[in-house]
C-alpha positions in Angstrom: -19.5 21.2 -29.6 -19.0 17.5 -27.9 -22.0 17.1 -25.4 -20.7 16.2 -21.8 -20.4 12.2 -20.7 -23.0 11.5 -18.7 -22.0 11.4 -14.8 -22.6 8.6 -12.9 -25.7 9.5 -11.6 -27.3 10.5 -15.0 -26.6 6.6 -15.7 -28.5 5.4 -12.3 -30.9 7.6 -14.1 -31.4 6.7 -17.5 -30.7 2.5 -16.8 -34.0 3.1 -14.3 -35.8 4.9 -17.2 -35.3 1.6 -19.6 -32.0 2.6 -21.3 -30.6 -0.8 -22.1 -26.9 0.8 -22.3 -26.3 3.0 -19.1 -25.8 0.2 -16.8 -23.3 -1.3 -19.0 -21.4 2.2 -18.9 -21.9 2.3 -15.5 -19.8 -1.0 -14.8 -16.7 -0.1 -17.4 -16.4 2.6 -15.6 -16.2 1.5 -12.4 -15.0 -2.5 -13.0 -11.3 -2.1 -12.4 -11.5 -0.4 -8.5 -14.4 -2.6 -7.8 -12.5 -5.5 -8.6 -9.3 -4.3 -6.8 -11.5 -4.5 -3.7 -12.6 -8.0 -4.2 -9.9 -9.4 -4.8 -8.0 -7.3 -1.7 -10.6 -8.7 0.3 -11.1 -12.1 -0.7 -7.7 -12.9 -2.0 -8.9 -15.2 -4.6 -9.2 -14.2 -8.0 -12.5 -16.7 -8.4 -14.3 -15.8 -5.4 -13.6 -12.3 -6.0 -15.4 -12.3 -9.8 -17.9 -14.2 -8.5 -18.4 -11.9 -5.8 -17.9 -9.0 -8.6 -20.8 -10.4 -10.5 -22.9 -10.7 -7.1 -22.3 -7.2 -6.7 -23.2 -5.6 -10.2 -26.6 -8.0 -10.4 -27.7 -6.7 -7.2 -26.5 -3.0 -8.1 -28.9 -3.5 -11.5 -31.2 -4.6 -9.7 -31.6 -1.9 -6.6 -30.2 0.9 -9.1 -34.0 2.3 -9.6 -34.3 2.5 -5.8 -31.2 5.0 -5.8 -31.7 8.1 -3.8 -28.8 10.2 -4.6 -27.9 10.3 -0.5 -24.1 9.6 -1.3 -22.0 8.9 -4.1 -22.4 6.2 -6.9 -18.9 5.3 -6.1 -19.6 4.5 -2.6 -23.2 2.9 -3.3 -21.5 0.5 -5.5 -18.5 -0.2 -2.8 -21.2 -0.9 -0.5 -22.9 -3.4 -2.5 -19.0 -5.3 -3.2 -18.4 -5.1 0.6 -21.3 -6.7 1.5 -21.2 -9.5 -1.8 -17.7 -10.2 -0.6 -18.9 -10.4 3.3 -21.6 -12.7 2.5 -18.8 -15.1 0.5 -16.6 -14.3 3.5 -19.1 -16.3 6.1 -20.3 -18.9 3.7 -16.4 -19.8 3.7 -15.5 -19.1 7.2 -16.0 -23.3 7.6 -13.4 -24.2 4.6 -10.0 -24.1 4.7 -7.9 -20.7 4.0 -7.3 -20.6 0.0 -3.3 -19.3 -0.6 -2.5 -16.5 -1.9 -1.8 -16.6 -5.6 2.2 -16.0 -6.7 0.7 -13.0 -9.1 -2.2 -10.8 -9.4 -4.0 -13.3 -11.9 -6.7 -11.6 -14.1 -6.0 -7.9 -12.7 -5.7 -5.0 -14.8 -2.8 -5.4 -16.5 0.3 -2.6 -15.6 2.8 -3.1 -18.4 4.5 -0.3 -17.6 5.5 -1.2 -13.8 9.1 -2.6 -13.1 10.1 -5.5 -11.2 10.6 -3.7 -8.2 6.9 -2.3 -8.2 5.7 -5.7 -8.7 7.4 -7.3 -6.3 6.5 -4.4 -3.9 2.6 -4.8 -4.7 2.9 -8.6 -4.1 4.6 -8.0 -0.6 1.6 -5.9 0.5 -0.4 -7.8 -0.7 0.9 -10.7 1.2 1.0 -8.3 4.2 -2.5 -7.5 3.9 -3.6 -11.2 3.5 -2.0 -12.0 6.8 -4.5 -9.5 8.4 -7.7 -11.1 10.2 -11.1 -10.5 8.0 -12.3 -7.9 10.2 -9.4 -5.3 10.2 -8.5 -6.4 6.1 -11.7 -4.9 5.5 -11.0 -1.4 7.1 -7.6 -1.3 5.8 -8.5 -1.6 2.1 -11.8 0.9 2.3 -9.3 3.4 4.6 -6.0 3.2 3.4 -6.3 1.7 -0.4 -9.4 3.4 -1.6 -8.8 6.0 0.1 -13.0 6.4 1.7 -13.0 8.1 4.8 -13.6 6.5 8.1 -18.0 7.5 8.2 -18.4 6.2 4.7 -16.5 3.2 5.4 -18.1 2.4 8.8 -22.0 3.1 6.4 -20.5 0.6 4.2 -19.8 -2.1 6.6 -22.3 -1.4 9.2 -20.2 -0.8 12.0 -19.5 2.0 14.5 -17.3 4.5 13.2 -15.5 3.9 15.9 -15.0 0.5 15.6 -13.5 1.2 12.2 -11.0 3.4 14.3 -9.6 0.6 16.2 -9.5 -1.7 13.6 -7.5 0.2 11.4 -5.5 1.0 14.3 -4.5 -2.9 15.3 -4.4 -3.5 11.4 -1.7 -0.9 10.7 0.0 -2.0 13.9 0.5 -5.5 12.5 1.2 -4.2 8.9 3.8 -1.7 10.2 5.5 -5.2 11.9 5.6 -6.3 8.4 6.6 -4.2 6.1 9.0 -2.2 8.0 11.8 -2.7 5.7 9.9 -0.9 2.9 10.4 2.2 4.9 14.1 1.4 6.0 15.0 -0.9 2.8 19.0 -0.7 3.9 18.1 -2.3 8.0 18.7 -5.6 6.5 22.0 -5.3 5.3 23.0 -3.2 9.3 21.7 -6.4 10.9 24.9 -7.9 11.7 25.4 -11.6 10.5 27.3 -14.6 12.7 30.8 -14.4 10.9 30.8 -10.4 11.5 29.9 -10.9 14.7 33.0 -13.1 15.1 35.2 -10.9 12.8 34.7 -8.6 15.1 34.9 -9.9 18.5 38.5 -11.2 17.5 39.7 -7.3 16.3 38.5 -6.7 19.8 40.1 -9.4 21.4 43.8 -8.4 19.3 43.3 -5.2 20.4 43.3 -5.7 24.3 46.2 -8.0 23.8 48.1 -5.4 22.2 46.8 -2.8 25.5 48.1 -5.5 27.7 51.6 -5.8 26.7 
């Protein structure tokens, strides 16, 4: 009979005990969503590894003082946040890095069409329109799915300051990327020449009444 994987806390466990391999376990295992939260929050792919390594040396380091008080999952969130917060002021002064066209060194999705890929890229685009202090929110609420008390532990706010951040955040997003929701409002919105077409049918037409 296999013997069960280890969970995450057995690995906090054993890498404070001198095993030389949990920690590495640890970080494949968590790597990919770690990273996904960098690089929502910084935008750019080499501040977010560097933020990512940051993170997982401080995590190695602090794993023997782990208490267990909430998940390994949201331990290690809280040690990206704040890696990615610290980068976040010592940049504040420098100018605003664009966007990359693609998702450069994410997980690969070979599997996603076009459509999906271009969806991703326009949120993503939405998202990095969004001021630093409701991005933040956004991407622990909304794309990682933590509720609003772990995400206001995480960043040291009030919970409900997270509230109204995610509030104004969604407000501006919603501005955005209404026409996911309503893809066909585009093609309603009625162009000059219809405009025209259509103001001369009406002008023929009350001619015609007036004879």
């Amino acid at each position: 009979m296999t013997a069960a994987a280890p969970t995450d806390a057995d690995l906090i466990a054993a890498h404070a005990s001198g095993d030389p391999h949990a920690f590495s376990e640890l970080v494949r295992r968590h790597r990919d969503r770690m990273w996904a939260v960098a690089l929502r929050t910084l935008r750019d792919p080499e501040e977010a590894a560097d933020a990512l390594q940051d993170a997982f040396i401080s995590a190695f380091r602090a794993a023997a003082n782990f208490r267990a008080e909430s998940q390994v999952t949201t331990w290690l969130h809280r040690i990206v946040v704040n890696a990615c917060l610290d980068r976040v002021r010592r940049r504040q002064a420098r100018p605003t890095v664009p966007l990359p066209e693609a998702g450069v060194n994410e997980p690969a999705t070979p599997r996603d069409s076009m459509a999906d890929r271009e969806t991703r890229l326009v949120i993503k685009e939405a998202l990095a329109q969004l001021p630093e202090d409701q991005r933040m929110p956004i991407v622990l609420v909304d794309v990682e799915g933590y509720s609003v008390s772990e995400t206001a532990k995480m960043l040291g706010i009030a919970e409900g300051t997270v509230k109204s951040r995610c509030a104004r955040g969604r407000a501006k997003l919603a501005k955005v990327l209404g026409h996911l929701r309503n893809p066909d409002a585009l093609a309603n919105v009625p162009t000059p020449e219809s405009k025209r077409e259509r103001g001369g049918r009406s002008g023929a037409q009350r001619e015609r009444e007036g004879r």
